[in-house]
VOGU-3710 file (C-alpha; in Angstrom, 3 decimals, decimal comma):
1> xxxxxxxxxx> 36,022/-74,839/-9,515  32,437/-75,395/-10,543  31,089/-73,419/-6,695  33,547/-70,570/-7,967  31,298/-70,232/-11,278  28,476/-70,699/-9,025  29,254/-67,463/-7,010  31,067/-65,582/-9,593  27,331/-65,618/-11,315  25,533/-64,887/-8,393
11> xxxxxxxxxx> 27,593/-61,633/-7,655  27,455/-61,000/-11,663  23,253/-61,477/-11,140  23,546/-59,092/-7,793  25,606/-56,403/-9,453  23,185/-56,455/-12,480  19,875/-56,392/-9,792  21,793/-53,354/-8,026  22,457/-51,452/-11,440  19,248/-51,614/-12,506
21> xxxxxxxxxx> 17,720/-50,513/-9,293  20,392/-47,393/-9,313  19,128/-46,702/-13,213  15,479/-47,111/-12,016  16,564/-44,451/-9,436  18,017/-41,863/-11,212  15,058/-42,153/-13,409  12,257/-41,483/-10,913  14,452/-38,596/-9,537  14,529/-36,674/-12,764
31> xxxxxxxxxx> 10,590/-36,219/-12,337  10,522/-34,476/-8,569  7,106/-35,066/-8,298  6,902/-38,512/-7,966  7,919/-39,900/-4,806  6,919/-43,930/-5,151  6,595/-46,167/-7,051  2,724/-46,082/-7,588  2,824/-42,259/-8,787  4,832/-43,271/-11,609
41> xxxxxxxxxx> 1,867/-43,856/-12,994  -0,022/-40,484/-12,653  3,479/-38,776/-13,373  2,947/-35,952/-15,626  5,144/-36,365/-18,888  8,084/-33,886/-19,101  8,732/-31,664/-22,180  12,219/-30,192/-22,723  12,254/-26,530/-24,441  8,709/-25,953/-25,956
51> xxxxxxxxxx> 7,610/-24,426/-29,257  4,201/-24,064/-29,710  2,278/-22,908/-32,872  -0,695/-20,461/-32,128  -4,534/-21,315/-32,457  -6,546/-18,688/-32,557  -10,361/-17,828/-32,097  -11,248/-19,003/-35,633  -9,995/-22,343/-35,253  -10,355/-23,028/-31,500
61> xxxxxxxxxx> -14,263/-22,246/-31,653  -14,389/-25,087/-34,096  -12,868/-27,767/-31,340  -15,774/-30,188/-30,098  -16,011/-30,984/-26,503  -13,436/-33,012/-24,632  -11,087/-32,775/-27,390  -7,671/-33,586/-25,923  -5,027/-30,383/-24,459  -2,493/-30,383/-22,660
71> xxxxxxxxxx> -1,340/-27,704/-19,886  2,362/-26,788/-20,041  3,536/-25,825/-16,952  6,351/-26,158/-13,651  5,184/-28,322/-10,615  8,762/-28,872/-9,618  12,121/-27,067/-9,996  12,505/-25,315/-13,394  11,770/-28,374/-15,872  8,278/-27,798/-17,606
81> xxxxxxxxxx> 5,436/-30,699/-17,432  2,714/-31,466/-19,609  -0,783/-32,077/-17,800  -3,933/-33,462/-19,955  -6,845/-31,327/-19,979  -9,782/-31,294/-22,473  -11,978/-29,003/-24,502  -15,545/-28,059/-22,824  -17,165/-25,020/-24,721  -16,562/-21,737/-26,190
91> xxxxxxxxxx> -18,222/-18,844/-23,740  -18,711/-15,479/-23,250  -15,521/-14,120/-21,311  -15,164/-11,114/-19,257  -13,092/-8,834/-22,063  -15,863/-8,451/-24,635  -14,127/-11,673/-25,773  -14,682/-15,187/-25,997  -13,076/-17,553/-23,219  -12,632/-21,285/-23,571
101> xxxxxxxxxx> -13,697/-23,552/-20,572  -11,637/-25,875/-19,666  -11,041/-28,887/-17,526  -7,883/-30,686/-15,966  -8,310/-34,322/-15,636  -4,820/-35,063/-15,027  -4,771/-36,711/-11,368  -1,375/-35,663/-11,188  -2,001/-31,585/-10,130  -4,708/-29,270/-9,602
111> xxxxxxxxxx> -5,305/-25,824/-10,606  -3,242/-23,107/-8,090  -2,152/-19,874/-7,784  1,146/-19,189/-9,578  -0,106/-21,860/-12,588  -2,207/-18,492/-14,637  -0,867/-17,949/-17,773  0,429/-21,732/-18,326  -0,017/-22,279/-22,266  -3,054/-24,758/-22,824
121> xxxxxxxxxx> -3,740/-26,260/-26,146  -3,646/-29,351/-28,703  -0,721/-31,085/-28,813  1,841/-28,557/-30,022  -0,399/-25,859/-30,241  -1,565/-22,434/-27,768  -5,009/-21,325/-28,069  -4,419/-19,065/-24,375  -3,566/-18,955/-20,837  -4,988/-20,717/-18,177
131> xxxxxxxxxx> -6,342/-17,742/-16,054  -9,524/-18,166/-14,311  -10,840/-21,060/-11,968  -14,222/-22,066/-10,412  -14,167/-21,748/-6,629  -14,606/-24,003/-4,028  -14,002/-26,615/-7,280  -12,950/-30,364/-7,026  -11,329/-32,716/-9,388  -11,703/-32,167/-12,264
141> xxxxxxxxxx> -10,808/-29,411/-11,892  -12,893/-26,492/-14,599  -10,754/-23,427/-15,537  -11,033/-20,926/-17,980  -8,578/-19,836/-20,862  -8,034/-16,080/-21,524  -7,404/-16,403/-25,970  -4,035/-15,736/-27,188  -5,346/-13,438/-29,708  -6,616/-11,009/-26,943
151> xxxxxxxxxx> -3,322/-11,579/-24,909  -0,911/-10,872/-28,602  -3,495/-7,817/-28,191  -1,811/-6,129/-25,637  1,535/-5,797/-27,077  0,397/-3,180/-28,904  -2,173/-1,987/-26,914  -1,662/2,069/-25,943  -1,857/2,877/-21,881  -2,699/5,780/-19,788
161> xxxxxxxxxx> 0,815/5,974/-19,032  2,255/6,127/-22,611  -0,903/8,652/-23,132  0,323/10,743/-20,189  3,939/10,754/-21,902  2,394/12,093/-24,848  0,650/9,466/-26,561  -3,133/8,981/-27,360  -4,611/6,013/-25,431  -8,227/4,356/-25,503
171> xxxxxxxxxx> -9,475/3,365/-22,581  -8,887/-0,298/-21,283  -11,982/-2,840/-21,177  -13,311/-3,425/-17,906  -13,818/-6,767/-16,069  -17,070/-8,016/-14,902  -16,775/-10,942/-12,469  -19,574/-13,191/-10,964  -19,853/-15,261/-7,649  -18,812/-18,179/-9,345
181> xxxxxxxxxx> -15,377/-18,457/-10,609  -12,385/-15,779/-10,230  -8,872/-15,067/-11,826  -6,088/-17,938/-10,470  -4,597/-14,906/-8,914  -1,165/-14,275/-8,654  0,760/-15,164/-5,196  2,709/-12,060/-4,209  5,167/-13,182/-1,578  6,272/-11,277/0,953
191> xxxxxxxxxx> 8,724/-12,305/2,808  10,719/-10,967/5,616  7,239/-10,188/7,481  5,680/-11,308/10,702  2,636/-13,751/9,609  0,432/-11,561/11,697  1,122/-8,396/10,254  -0,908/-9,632/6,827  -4,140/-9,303/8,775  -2,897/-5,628/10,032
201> xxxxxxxxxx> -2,858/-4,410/6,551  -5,863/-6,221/4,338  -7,807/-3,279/5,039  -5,356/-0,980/3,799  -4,340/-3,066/0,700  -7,196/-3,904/0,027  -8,964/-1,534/-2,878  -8,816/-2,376/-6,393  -5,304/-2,837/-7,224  -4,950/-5,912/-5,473
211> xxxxxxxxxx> -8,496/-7,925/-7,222  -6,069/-9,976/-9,099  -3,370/-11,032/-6,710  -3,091/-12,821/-3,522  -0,594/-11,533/-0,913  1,078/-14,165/1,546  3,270/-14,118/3,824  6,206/-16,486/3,254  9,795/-17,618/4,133  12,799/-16,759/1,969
221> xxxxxxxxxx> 14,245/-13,203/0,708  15,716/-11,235/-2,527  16,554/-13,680/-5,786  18,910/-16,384/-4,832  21,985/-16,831/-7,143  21,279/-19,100/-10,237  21,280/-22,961/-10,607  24,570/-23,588/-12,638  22,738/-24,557/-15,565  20,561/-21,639/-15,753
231> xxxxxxxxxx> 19,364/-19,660/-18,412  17,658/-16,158/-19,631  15,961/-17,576/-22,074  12,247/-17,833/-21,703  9,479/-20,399/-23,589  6,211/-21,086/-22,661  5,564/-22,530/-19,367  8,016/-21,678/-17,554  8,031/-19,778/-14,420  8,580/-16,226/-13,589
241> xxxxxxxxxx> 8,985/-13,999/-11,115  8,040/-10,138/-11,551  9,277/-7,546/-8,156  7,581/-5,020/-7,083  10,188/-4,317/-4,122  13,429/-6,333/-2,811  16,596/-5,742/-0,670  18,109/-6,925/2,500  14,535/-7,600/4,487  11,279/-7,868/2,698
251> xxxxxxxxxx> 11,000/-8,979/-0,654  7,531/-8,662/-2,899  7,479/-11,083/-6,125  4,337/-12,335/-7,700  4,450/-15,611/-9,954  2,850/-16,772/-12,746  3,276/-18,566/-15,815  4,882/-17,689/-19,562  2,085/-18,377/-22,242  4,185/-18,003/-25,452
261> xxxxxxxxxx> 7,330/-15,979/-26,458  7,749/-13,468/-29,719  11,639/-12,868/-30,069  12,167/-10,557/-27,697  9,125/-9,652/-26,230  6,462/-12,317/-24,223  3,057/-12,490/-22,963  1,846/-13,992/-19,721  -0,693/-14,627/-16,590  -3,440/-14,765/-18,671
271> xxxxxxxxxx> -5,175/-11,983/-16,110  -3,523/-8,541/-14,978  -1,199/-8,346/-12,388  -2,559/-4,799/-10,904  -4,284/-3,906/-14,025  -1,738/-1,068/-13,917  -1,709/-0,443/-17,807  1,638/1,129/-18,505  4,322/-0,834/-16,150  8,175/-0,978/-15,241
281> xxxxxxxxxx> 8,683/-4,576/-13,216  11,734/-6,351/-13,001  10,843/-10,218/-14,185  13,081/-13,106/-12,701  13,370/-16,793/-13,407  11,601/-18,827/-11,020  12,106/-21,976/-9,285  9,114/-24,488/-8,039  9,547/-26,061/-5,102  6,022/-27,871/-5,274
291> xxxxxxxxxx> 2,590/-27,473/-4,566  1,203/-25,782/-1,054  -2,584/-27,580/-1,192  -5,410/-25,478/0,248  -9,046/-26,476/0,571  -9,958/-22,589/-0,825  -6,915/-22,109/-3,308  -3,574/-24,104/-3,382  -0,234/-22,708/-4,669  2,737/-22,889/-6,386
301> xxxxxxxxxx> 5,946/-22,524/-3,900  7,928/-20,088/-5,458  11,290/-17,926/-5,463  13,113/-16,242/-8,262  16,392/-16,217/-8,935  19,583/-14,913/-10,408  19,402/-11,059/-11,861  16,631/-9,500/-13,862  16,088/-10,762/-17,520  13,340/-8,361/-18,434
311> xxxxxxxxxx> 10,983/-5,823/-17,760  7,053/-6,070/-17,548  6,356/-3,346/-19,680  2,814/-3,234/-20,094  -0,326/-4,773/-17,416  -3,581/-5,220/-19,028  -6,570/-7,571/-18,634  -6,028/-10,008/-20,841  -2,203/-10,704/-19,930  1,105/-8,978/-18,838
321> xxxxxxxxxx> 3,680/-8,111/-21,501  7,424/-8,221/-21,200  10,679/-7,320/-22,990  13,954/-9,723/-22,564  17,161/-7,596/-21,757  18,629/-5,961/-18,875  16,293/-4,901/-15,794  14,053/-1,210/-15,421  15,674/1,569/-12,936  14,212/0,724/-9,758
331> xxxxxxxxxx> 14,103/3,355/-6,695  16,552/3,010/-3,906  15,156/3,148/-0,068  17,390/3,184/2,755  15,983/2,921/6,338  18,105/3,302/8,910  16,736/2,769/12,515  17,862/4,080/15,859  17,224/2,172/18,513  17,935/3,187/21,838
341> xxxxxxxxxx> 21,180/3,743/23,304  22,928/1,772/20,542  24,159/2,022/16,843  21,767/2,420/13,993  21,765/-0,266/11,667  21,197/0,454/7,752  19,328/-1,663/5,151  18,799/-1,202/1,898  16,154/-1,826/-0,731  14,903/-1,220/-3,788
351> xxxxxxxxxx> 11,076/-0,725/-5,200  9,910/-0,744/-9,040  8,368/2,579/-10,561  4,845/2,605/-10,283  4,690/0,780/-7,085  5,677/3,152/-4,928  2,579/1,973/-2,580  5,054/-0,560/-1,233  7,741/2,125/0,151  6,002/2,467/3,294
361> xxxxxxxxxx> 5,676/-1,703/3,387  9,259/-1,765/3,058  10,159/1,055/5,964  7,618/-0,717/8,294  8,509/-4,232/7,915  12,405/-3,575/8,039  11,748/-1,717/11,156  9,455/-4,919/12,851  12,333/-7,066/12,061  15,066/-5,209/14,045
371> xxxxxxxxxx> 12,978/-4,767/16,927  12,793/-8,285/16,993  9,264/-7,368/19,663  6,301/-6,034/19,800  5,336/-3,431/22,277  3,885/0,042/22,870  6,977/3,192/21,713  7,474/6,161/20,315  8,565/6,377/17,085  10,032/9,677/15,557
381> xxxxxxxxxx> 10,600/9,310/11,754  12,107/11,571/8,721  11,354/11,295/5,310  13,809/12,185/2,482  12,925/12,535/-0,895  14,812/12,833/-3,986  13,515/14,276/-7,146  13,795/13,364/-10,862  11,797/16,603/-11,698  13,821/19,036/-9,399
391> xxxxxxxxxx> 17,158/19,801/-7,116  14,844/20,547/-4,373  14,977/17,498/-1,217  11,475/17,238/0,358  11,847/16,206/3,776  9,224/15,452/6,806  9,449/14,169/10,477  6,543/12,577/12,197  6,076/11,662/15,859  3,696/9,537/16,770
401> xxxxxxxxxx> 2,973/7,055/20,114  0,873/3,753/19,955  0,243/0,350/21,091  1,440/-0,650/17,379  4,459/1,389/16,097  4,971/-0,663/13,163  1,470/0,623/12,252  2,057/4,190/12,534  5,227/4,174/10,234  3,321/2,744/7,895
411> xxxxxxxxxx> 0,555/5,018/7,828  2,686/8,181/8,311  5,250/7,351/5,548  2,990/6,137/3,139  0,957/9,243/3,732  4,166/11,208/2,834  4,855/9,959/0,270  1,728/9,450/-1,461  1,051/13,286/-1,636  3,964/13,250/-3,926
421> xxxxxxxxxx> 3,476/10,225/-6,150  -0,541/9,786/-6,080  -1,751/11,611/-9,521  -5,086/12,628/-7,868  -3,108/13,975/-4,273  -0,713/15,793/-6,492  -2,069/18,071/-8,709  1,220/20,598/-9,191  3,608/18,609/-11,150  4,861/15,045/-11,842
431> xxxxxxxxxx> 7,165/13,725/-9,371  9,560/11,379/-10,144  11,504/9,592/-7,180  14,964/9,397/-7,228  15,641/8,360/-4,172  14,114/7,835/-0,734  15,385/7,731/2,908  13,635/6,800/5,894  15,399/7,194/9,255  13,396/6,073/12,338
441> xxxxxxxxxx> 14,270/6,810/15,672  12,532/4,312/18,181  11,736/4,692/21,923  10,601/3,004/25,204  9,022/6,099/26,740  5,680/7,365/26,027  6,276/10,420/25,160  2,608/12,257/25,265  1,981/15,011/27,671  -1,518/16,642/27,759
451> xxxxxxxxxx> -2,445/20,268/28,623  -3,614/20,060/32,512  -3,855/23,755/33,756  -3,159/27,157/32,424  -2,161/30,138/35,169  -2,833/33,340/34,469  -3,555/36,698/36,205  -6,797/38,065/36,606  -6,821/41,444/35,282  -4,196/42,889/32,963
461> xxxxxxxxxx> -3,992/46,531/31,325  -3,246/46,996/28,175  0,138/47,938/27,005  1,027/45,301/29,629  2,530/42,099/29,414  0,748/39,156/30,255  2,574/35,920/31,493  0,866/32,746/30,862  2,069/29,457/32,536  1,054/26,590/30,813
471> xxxxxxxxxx> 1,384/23,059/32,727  1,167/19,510/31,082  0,900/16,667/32,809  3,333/13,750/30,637  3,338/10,302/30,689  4,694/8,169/33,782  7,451/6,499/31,204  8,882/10,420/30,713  7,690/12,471/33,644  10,489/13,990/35,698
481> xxxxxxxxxx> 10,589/13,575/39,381  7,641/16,434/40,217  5,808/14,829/37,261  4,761/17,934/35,499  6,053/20,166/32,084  5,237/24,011/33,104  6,509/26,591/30,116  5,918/30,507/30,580  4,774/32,528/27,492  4,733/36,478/27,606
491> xxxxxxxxxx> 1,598/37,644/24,994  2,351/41,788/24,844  -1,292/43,313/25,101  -1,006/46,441/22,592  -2,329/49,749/24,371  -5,742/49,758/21,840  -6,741/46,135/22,760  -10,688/46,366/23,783  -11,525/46,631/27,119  -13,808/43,900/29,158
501> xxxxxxxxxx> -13,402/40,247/29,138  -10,916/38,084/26,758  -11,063/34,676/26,492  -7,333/32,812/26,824  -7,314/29,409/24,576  -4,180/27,039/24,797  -4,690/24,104/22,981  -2,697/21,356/20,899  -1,794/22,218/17,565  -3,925/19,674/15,924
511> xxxxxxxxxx> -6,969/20,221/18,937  -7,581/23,749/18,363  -10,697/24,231/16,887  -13,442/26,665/18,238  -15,494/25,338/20,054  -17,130/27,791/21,785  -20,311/27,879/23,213  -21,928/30,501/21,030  -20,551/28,627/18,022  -21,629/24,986/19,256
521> xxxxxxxxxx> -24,912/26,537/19,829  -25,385/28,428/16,323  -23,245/27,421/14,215  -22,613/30,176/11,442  -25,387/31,988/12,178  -23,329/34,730/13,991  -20,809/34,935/10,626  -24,133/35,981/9,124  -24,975/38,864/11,309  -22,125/40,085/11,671
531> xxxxxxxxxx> -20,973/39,675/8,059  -18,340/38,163/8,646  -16,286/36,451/5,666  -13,090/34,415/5,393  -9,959/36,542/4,323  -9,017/35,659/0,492  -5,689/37,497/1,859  -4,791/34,203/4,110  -5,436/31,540/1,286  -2,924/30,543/-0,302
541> xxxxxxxxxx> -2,172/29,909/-4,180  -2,739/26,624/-5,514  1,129/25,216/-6,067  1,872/25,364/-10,290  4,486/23,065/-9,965  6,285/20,921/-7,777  8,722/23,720/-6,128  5,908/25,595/-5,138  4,348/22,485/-4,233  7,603/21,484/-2,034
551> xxxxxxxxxx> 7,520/24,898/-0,369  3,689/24,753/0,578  4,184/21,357/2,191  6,979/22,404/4,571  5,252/25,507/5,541  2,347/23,266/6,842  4,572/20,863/8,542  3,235/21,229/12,244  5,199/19,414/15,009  3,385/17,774/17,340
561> xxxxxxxxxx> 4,420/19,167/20,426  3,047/22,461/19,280  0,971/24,264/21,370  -1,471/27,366/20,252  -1,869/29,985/23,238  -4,764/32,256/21,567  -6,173/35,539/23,207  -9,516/36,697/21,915  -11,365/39,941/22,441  -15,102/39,839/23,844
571> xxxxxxxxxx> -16,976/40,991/21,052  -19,729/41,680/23,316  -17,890/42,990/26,638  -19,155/40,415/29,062  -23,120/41,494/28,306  -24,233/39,189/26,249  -26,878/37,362/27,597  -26,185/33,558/28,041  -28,346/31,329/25,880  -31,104/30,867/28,605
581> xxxxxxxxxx> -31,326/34,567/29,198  -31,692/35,079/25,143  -35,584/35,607/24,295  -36,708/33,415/22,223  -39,336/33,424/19,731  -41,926/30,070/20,782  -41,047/27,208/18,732  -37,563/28,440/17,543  -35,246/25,503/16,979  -31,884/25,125/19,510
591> xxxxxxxxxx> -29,707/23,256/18,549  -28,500/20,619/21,702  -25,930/22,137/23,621  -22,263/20,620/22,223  -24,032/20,114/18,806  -22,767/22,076/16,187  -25,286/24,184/14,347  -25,248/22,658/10,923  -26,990/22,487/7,465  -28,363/26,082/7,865
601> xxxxxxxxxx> -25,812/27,766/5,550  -24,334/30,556/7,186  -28,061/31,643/6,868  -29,933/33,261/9,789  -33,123/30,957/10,749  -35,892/32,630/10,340  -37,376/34,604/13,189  -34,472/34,240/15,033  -34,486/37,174/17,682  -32,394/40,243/17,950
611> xxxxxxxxxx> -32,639/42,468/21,175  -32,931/45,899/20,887  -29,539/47,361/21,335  -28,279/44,101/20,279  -23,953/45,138/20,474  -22,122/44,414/17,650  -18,515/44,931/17,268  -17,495/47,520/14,629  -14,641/47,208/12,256  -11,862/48,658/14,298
621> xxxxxxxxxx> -12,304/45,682/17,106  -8,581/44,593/17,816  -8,034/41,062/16,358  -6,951/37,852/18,632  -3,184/38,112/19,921  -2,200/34,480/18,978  1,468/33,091/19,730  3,011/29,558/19,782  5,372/27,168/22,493  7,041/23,928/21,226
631> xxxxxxxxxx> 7,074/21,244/23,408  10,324/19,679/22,195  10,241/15,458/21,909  6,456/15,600/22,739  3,338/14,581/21,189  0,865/17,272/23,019  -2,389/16,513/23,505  -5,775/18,640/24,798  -6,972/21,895/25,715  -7,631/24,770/28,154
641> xxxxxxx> -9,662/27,720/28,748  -9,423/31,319/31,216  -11,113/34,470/31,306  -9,460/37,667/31,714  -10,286/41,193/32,711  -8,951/43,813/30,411  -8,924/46,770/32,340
//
């Protein structure tokens, strides 16, 4: 009896070791961040929803240094963490403002991107946003704290958008920077692109919107669906996600931090976003998934989910302001691409007002991730655009062939676009998207053909017709089995056309410039003598709003298999002397022969030598017969010359 006491305690002593270990469990797991038992240590202490009571410039300037604060922030999943930082000094910030310098010396984290606008402050208390860090730092770690009085400044600060809408608006403070510490910028994920493709575009994204964000290239897609427990509510410290474009490919979110909540309406970041003044971003709830460390700048693993909760209605220097409630009106993009010899496939997206830089990201990217390769095409592409402003429907094809096709859509649609959306492209009227398609049709063959001959008779009389046969010589990929393109033009030569020799010019659309040798050798000098002006009849009127702008646009759509087939008059009937035969006064300056005559002004140099009998053409001289041929599917490339005899 007594052995069955015996082991009835030991199990009793064994169930009692295993529940506690189970309890001690459950109770690391709650704080993700700590992984053994040794961290427990260094564990960051969790705070549930947080109130804090504003400090402002008054009182914070009177705080000595290495006074105590704490950093309210997410390291891991959606619970908010308190890290122990101190006081260092009050200096001279970057708005016209004070900033507060800062320094972490919690061994548990480090300053990284996503962690600007994280309240920092006594115990309880908010004196600003963490927002700026030294570079190339190391522990501890110095940052330094925009002031909540300049971020509560924004909510009421006027912006050049509200201004354009009608209201009067200052201008915003600039932002002077030095070598040694910049903003904690703000990761902008963007997901659903190739890793490589980030170095294809720096140079194009790479002006002054983007100072105060950091764009990587990450895993994941759109906003998950929501944790069961989550909510819509935000405090400070918690994470956030604000979109500048998602849908069924490519997603761009940037991340950053809540510094303090007023009813409805919030502040964050600590920094701009894009500076863009008056804004209309969707903002998310945001899940952390850890830190990513980097020896330049590490960063907060991010993703947003569930629907919008707000809108980011104004972007500023000192912080970002948002409204709680339902989502802004976003613009829908559909891009459909063809690929060869099979069904098109459809995705959908949709990108926030304001950003409409990112439409062309989202057309190029969805395209690189059907084609699933990466090789030389052709790519033929329409763009569709839907007005706020009108009933007119703008659209545009492209054609273009390259090593890089995901390039080219890029360029060509954001070059669309932009003439419509840019305020400084687009001077006629506001335009408003309502809605934008982008169908791309993708192919193996090269299709580029260039102009190789041009036949022609000799002589031709006027009232005559006169057949030209123009040959192109395509690519290999496209070239039928004799491996040439030849098209016949008839030009009619009207009965007055001057006698002597002509000049026949058949060139690409976009190649066709004059390049003669008169005009390589002089420039504008012969516009001058023979007083020769441009037509104010052929220029057209500057669009007065966006109809006429609309209209203007598809009259100078030029396809690019267009070829110009140009007949010009000798204005001198074959005797002018070549420029060797011309007498020339000793020291006169000649220009290089294919160097275009330049700086001069339209102005004749002085002493510049006239024969006697020097012909000029009088008014009545017949003007160039010029006509046009379409190769169809064709990007057409180079140019031709032949002399004929008028007789």
């Amino acid at each position: 009896m007594k052995s069955v006491f015996i082991f009835a305690g030991i199990a009793i002593a064994m169930l009692c070791q295993l529940g506690c270990s189970l309890d001690e469990e459950q109770t690391q797991s709650e704080n993700p961040i700590t992984n053994d038992a040794t961290a427990v240590l260094n564990a960051p202490r969790f705070v549930g929803d947080v109130v804090l009571e504003n400090m402002y410039e008054d009182e914070a300037g009177k705080l000595t240094s290495k006074t105590p604060l704490e950093i309210i922030t997410v390291l891991e999943g959606t619970g908010k963490v308190s890290l122990q930082a101190q006081f260092r000094a009050v200096r001279e910030g970057p708005y016209g403002s004070p900033i507060y310098e800062c320094e972490l010396i919690d061994e548990s984290a480090e300053v990284a991107r996503g962690m600007s606008g994280s309240p920092v402050g006594p115990p309880g208390r908010v004196m600003g946003a963490l927002a700026i860090g030294y570079i190339f730092s190391k522990p501890p770690y110095r940052f330094l704290v925009t002031p909540i009085d300049y971020m509560e400044a924004a909510i009421n600060h006027p912006t050049f958008g509200e201004f354009l809408n009608g209201e009067a608006a200052p201008a915003a403070p600039t932002l002077a920077m030095n070598a040694m510490y910049a903003p904690v910028k703000t990761p902008v994920i963007m997901t659903g692109i190739q890793p490589h493709r980030i170095q294809e575009l720096s140079s194009h994204l790479s002006d002054a919107k983007f100072d105060f964000v950091e764009l990587l290239a990450n895993i994941g897609g759109a906003p998950a669906a929501p944790p069961a427990d989550a909510t819509t509510k935000l405090s400070a410290g918690d994470m956030i996600g604000a979109a500048v474009a998602t849908g069924d490919v490519t997603s761009l979110i940037g991340y950053g931090t809540v510094t303090q909540v007023y009813d409805d309406k919030f502040i964050a970041f600590g920094h701009p976003f894009f500076a863009d003044g008056k804004s209309a971003l969707p903002v998310y709830r945001a899940v952390t998934h850890g830190i990513i460390s980097n020896l330049a700048a590490s960063s907060k693993s991010v993703s947003a989910y569930g629907n919008p909760i707000g809108t980011i209605t104004k972007d500023l220097y000192p912080a970002i302001v948002g409204e709680l409630g339902p989502g802004p009106a976003m613009i829908p993009i559909k891009v459909s691409y063809h690929p060869v010899n099979s069904t098109p496939i459809e995705k959908h997206h949709v990108v926030a007002y304001g950003q409409e830089w990112a439409l062309s990201h989202v057309a190029a990217v969805t395209m690189d991730a059907i084609r699933m390769e990466r090789n030389a095409a052709t790519v033929e592409g329409t763009v569709t655009l839907h007005f706020q402003e009108t009933e007119t429907v703008y659209t545009e094809k492209f054609r273009a062939a390259s090593s890089n096709p995901f390039f080219d859509v890029y360029i060509k649609t954001g070059s669309i676009i932009r003439s419509f959306t840019d305020t400084l492209a687009n001077s006629a009227g506001k335009a408003t998207l309502k809605e934008v398609s982008i169908a791309i049709t993708d192919k193996p063959q090269i299709a580029t053909a260039e102009i190789d001959e041009i036949i022609v008779p000799a002589e031709v009389i006027p009232g005559e017709s006169l057949t030209v046969s123009v040959v192109l010589l395509p690519h290999w990929s496209t070239a039928g089995a004799e491996r040439i393109i030849q098209r016949d033009v008839i030009i009619d030569i009207p009965d007055g056309f001057p006698i002597g020799e002509a000049n026949l010019t058949v060139a690409a659309a976009d190649e066709s410039v004059d390049d003669t040798e008169l005009t390589q050798l002089f420039g504008d000098v012969f516009d001058e003598i023979l007083d020769e002006e441009e037509d104010d009849d052929d220029e057209k009127p500057l669009p007065r709003n966006l109809d006429e702008l609309i209209r203007q646009k598809e009259e100078d759509q030029m396809d690019a298999g267009l070829i110009t087939i140009t007949l010009t008059p000798s204005v001198f009937g074959g005797g002018f002397p070549l420029p060797e035969d011309l007498p020339l006064s000793e020291g006169f300056p000649l220009p290089e022969n294919g160097e275009e005559g330049e700086g001069d002004g339209g102005e004749i140099p002085e002493g510049f030598p006239l024969p006697e009998g020097f012909p000029l053409p009088n008014d009545s001289a017949e003007q160039p017969i010029e006509t046009e041929l379409i190769i169809e599917g064709f990007i057409v490339t180079g140019s031709k010359e032949a002399q004929i005899t008028i007789k």
